[in-house]
Backbone as numpy.savetxt, mean C-alpha at the origin, in Angstrom:
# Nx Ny Nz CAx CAy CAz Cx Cy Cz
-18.62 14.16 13.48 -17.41 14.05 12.68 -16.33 13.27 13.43
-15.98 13.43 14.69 -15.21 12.47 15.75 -14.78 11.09 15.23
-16.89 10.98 15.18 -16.79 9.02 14.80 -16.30 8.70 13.67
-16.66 9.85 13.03 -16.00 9.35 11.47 -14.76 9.10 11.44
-13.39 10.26 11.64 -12.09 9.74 11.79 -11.94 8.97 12.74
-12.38 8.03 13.69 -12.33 7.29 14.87 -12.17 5.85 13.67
-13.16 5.83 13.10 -14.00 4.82 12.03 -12.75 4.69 10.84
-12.52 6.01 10.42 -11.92 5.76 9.08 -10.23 5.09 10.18
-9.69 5.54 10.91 -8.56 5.40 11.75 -8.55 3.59 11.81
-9.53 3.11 12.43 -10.22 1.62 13.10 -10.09 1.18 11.46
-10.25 1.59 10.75 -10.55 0.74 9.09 -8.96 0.67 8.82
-8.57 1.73 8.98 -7.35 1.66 8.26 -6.54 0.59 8.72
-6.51 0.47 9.79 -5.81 -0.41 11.40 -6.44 -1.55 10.81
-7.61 -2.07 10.68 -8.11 -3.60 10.34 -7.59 -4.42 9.23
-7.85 -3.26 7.87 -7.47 -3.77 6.85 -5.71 -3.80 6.86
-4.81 -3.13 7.34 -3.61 -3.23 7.09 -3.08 -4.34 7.79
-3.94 -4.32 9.20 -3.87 -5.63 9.51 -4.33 -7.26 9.11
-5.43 -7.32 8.32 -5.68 -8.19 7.68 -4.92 -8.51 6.54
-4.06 -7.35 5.40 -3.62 -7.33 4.71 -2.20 -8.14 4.99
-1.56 -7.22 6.44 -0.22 -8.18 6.70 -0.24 -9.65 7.47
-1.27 -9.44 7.34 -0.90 -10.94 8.77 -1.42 -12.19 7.70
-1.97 -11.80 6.26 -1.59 -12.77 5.18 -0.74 -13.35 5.15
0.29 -12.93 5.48 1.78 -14.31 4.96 2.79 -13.33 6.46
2.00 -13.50 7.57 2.69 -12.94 8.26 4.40 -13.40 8.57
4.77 -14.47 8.23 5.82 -14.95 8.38 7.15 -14.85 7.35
6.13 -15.19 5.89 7.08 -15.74 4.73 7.44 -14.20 4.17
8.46 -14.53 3.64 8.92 -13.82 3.35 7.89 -13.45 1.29
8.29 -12.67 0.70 7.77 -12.48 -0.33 8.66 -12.02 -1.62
9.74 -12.79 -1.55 10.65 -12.62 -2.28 11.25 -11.50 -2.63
10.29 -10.54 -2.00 11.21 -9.00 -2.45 11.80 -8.73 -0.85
12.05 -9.31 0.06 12.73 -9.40 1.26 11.92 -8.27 2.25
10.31 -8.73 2.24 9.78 -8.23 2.81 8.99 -9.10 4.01
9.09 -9.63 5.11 8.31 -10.42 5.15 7.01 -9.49 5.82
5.56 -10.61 6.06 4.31 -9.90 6.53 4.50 -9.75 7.81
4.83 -9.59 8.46 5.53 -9.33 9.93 6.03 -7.71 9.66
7.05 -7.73 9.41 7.25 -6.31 9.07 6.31 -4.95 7.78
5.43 -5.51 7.35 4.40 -5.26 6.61 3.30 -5.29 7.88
2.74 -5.92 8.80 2.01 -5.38 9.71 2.20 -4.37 10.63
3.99 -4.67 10.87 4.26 -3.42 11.90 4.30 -2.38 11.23
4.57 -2.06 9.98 4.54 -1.27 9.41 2.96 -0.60 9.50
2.04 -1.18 9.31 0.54 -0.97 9.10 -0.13 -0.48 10.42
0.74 -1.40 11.56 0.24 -0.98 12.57 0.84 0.53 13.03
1.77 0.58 13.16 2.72 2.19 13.33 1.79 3.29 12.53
1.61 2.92 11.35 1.48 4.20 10.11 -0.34 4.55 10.92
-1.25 3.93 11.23 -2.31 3.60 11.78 -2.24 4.61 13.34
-1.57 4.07 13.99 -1.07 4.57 15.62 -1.04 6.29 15.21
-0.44 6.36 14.07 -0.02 7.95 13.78 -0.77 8.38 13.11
-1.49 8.14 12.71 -2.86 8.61 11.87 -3.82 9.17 12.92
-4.28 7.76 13.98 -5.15 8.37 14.84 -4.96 9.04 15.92
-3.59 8.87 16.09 -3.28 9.99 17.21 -3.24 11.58 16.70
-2.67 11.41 15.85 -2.91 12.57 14.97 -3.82 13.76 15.17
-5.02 12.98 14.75 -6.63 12.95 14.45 -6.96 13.74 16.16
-6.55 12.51 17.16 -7.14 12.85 18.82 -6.14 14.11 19.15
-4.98 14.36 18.32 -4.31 15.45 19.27 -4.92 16.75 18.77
-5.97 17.11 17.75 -6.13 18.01 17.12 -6.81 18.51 17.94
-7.42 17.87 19.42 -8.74 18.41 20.31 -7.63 19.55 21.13
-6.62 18.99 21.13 -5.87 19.87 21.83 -4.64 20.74 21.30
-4.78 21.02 20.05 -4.46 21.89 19.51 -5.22 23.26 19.14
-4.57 24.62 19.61 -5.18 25.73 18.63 -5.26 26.04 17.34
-7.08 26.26 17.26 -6.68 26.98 15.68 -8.25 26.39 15.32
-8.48 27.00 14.18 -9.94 26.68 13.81 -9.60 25.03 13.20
-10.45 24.30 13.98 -11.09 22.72 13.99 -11.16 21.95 12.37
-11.97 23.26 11.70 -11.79 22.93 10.10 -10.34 22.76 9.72
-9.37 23.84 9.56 -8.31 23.61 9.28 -7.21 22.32 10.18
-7.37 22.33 11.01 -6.70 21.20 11.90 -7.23 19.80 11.52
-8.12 19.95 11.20 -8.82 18.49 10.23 -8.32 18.65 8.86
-8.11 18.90 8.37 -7.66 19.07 6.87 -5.92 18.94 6.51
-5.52 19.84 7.67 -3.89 19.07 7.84 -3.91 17.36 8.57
-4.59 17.28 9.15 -4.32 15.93 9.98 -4.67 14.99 8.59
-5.49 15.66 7.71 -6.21 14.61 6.73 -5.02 14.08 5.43
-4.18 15.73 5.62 -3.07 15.57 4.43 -2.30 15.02 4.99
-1.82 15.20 6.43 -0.43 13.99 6.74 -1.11 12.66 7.06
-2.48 12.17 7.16 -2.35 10.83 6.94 -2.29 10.21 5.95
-2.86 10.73 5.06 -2.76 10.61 3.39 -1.39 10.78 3.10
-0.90 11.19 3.46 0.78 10.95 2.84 1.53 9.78 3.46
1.24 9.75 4.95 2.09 8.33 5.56 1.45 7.32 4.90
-0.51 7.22 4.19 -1.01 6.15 4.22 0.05 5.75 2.40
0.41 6.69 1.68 0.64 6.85 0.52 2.09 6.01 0.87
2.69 6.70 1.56 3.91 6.12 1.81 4.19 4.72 2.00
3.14 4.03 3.31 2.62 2.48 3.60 2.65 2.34 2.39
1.48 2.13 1.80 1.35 1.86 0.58 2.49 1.41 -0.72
3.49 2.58 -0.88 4.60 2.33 -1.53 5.50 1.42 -1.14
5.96 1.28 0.01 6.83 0.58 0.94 6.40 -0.89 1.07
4.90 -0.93 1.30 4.76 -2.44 1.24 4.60 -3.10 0.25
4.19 -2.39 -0.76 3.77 -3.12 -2.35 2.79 -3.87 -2.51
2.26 -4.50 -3.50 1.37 -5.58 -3.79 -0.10 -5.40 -3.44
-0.18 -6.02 -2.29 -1.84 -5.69 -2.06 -2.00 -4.18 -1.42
-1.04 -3.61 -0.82 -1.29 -2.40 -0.26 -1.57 -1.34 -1.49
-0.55 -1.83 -2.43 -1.07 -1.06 -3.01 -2.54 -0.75 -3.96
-3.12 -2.31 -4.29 -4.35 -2.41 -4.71 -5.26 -1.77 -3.32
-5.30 -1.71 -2.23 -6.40 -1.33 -1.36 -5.87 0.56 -1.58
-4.50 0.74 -1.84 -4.71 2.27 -1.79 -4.99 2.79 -3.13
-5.02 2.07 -4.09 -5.75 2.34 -5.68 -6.98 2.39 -4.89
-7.97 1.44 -3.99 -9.04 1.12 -4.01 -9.95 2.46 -3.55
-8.92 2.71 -2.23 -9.17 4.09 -1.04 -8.99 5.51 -2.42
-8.27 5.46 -2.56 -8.11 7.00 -4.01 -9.51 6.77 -4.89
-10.10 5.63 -5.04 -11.65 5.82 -5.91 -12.63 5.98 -4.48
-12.59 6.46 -3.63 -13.61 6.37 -2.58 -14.10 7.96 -2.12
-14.04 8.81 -3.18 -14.36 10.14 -3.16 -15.86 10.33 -2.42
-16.39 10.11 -2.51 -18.21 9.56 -1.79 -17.85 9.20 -0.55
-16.79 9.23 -0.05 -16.54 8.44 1.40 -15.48 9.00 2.19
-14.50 9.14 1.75 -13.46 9.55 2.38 -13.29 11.19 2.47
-11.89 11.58 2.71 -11.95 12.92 2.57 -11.02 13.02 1.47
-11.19 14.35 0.97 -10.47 14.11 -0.74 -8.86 14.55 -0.66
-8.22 14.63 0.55 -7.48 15.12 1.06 -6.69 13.80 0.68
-6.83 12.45 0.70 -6.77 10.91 0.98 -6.69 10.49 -0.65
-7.94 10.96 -1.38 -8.24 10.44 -2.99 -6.84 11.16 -3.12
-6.91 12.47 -3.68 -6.16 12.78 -4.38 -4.71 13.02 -3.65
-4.20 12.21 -2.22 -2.74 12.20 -2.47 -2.24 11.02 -2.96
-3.70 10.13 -3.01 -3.64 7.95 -3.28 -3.46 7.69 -4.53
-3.91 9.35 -5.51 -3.73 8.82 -6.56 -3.30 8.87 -7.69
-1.82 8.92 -7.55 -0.70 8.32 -8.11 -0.65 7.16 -7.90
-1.11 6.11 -7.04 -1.02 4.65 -7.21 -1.73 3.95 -8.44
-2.76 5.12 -9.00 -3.66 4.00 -9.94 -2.69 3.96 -11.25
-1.53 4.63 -11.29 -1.49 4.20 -12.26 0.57 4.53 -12.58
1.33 4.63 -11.24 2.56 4.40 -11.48 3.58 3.41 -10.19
2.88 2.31 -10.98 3.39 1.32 -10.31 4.77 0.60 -10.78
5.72 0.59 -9.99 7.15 0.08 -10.19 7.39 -1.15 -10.71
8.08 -1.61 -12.00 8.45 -3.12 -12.07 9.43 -3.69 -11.04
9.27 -5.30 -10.95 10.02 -5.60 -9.86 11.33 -5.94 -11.28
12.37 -6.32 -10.46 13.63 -6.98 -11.04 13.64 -7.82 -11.74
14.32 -7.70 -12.73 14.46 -9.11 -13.79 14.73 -10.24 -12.60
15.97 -10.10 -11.65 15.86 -10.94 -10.88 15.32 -11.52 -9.67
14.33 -10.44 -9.44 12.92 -11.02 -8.59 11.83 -11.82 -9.22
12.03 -11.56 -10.62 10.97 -12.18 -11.23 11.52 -13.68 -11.36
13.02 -13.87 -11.96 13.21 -14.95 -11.76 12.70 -16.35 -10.85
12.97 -15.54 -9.65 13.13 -15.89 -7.99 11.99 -16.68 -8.28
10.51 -15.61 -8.48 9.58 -16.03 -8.44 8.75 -17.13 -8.81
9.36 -17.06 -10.39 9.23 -17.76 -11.29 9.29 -19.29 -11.42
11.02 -19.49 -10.70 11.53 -20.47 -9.79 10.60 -21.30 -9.20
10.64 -20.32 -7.90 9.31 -20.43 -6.53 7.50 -21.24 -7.35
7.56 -20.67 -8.33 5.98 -21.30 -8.70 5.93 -22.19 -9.47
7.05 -21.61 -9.95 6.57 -23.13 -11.48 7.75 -24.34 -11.15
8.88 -24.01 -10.13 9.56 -25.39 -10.02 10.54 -25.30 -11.07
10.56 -24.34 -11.99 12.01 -24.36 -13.23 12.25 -23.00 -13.58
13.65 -22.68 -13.89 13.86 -21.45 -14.55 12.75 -21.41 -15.88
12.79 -19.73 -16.23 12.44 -19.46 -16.68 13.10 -19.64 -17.97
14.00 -19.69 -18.31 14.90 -20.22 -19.93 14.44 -22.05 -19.60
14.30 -22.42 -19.39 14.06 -23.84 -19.50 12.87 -24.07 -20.03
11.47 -23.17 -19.88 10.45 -23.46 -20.43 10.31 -22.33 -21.54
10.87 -21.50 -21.96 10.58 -19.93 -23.13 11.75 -19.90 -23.33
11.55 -20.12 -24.74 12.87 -19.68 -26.06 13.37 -18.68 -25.38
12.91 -17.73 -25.24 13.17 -16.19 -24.88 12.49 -15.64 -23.65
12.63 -14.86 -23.42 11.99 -14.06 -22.27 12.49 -12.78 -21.68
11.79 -11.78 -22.17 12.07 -10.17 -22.36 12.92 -9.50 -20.83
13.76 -9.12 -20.79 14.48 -8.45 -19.22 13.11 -7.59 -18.80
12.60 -6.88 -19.81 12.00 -5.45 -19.81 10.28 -6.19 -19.62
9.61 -5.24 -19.35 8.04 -5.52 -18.91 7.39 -4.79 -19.82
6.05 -5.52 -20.84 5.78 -4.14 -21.23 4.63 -3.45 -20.70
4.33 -4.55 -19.88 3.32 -3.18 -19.01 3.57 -3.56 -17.36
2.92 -2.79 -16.58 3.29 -3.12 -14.66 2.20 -2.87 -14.51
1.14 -3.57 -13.28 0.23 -3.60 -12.36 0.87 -3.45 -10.87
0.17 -3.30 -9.83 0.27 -3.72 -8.69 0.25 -4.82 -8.48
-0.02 -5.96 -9.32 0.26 -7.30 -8.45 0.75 -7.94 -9.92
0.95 -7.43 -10.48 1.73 -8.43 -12.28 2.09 -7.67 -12.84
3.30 -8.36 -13.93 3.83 -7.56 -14.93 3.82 -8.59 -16.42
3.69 -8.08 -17.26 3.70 -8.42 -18.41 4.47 -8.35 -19.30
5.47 -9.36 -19.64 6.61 -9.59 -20.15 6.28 -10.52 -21.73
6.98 -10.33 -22.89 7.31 -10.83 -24.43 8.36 -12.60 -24.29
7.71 -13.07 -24.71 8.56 -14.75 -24.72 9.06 -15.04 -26.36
C-alpha cells in the first residue's frame, strides 16, 4: 500500500506539473499566469505526500490514518483544482471517475467538479474574444447574450 500513495503522490506532482508548465509564462486572461498554477501544483503535491509519509509516525490504527490523509488530500486536490481552473479542472472531473483506482475518499470529494463549474465574466470573455479573433465581439454579432446558457470547464455557451 506505501507504493501506491508514493505512486498516486508522484502522479499527482507530474500531471500538475505538466498541466502548469503549459503556458508557464502567459498569462491566461483570468490573471493567472502558469507559473503560479505550477507552484500552486507543486505545493498542493509537497502536502499531499508528506502527509501520506508522516502517517508512519503518527499514532493510531494505520487504516484510519490513511483515510484522513486520503480526505485532506482530496480536499487541497479539490481546492487546486478550483483555484486553477480550466484544465485542472477537466483532470479533477477526470480523477472523480477513477473509482477502480483511486481511493473513494478522492472520487467523491472531486465530485462536485463534474458538474458545477463557474462562468467566467462577461468581461473576460470579451478579453478573450479580442485575444482570438482580433475584433470585439459587437463588431462581428448583432447581439451577444451577457449571460451563458450553459458552462463547461473549458467553454461557455452564449445566444447571438
Amino acid at each position: 500500500m506505501k507504493g501506491v500513495r508514493w505512486r498516486l503522490a508522484g502522479s499527482l506532482a507530474i500531471a500538475g506539473g505538466l498541466i502548469g508548465s503549459n503556458d508557464l509564462i502567459r498569462n491566461d486572461g483570468n490573471g493567472i499566469s502558469g507559473f503560479v498554477r505550477l507552484s500552486r501544483s507543486v505545493l498542493v503535491a509537497s502536502q499531499v505526500a508528506a502527509d501520506y509519509k508522516l502517517n508512519q509516525y503518527r499514532e493510531g490504527d494505520p487504516d484510519i490514518l490513511r483515510n484522513l490523509s486520503h480526505e485532506r488530500g482530496a480536499r487541497r486536490l479539490l481546492e487546486l483544482c478550483e483555484k486553477n481552473g480550466g484544465l485542472y479542472i477537466k483532470f479533477g472531473q477526470h480523477l472523480a471517475q477513477l473509482d477502480h483506482v483511486i481511493p473513494a475518499q478522492y472520487c467523491r470529494t472531486l465530485s462536485p467538479l463534474l458538474d458545477a463549474c463557474q462562468p467566467r465574466s462577461i468581461d473576460q470573455v470579451r478579453q478573450v474574444f479580442r485575444r482570438e479573433f482580433g475584433a470585439d465581439v459587437d463588431s462581428i454579432f448583432s447581439s451577444f447574450s451577457e449571460e451563458p446558457i450553459a458552462v463547461a470547464s473549458l467553454a461557455q455557451v452564449r445566444e447571438n
